[in-house]
C-alpha positions in Angstrom: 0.0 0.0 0.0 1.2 3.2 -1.0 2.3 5.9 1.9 0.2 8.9 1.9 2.3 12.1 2.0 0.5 15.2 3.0 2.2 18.2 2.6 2.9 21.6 4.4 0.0 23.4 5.6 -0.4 27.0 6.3 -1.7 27.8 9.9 -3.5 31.0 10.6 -5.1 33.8 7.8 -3.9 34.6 4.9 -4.2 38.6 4.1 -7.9 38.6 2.7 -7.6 41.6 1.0 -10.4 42.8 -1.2 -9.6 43.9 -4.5 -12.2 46.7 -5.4 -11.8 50.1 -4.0 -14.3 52.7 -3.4 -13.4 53.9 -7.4 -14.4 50.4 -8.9 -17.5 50.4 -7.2 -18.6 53.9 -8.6 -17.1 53.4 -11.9 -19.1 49.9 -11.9 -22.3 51.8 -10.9 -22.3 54.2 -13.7 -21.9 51.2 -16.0 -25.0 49.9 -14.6 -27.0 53.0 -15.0 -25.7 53.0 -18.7 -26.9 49.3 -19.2 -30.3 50.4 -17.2 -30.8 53.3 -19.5 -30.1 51.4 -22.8 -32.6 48.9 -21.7 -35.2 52.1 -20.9 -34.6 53.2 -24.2 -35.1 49.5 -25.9 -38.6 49.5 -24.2 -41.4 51.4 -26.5 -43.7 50.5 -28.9 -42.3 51.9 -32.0 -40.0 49.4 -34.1 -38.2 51.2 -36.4 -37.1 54.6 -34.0 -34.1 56.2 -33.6 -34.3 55.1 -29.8 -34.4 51.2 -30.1 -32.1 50.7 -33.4 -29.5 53.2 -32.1 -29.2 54.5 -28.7 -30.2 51.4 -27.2 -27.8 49.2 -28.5 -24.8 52.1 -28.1 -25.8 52.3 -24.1 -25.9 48.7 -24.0 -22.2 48.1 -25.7 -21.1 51.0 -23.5 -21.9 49.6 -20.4 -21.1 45.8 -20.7 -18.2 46.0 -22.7 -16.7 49.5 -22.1 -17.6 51.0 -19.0 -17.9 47.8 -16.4 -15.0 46.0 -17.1 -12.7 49.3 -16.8 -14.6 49.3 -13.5 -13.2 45.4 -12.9 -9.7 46.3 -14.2 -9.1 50.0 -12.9 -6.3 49.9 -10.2 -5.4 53.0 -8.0 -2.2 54.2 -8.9 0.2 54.3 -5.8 2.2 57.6 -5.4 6.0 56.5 -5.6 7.6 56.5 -1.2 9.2 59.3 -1.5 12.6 59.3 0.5 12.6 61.3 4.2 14.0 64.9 4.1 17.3 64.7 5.4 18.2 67.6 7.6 21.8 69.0 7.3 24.1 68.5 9.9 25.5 71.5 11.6 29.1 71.3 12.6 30.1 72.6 15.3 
């Protein structure tokens, strides 16, 4: 019979960091209101108008392939540590 090996485990938590920020969150908002709007303008009884052959579809692009997934990618850009002032010495 073969010898079962199990291998190193991690004890305690691992950093759970979540990966949106407050800016994902907004920018993933207005995509939704972009996709809620193109459906709004999809709606309506006329088949042939501007609204539903156009706009609709433009909103609709915008917001699931445009405007949400920039939401999903965009990363806060850190500002570079900058060094400490150093103070010069006085001689004395």
């Amino acid at each position: 019979m073969a010898k079962v090996v199990r291998g190193k485990q991690k004890r305690g938590r691992v950093d759970d960091v979540f990966p949106f920020e407050r800016e994902n969150f907004i920018i993933m908002g207005i995509g939704l209101l972009f996709i809620l709007a193109g459906y709004i303008a999809l709606s309506g009884n006329v088949v042939e108008g501007f609204r539903q052959l156009t706009l609709a579809p433009l909103l609709l692009v915008l917001g699931y392939c445009v405007i949400v997934p920039i939401g999903i990618i965009y990363k806060k850009k850190s500002k570079p540590a900058s060094p400490a002032p150093q103070v010069p010495q006085q001689q004395s």
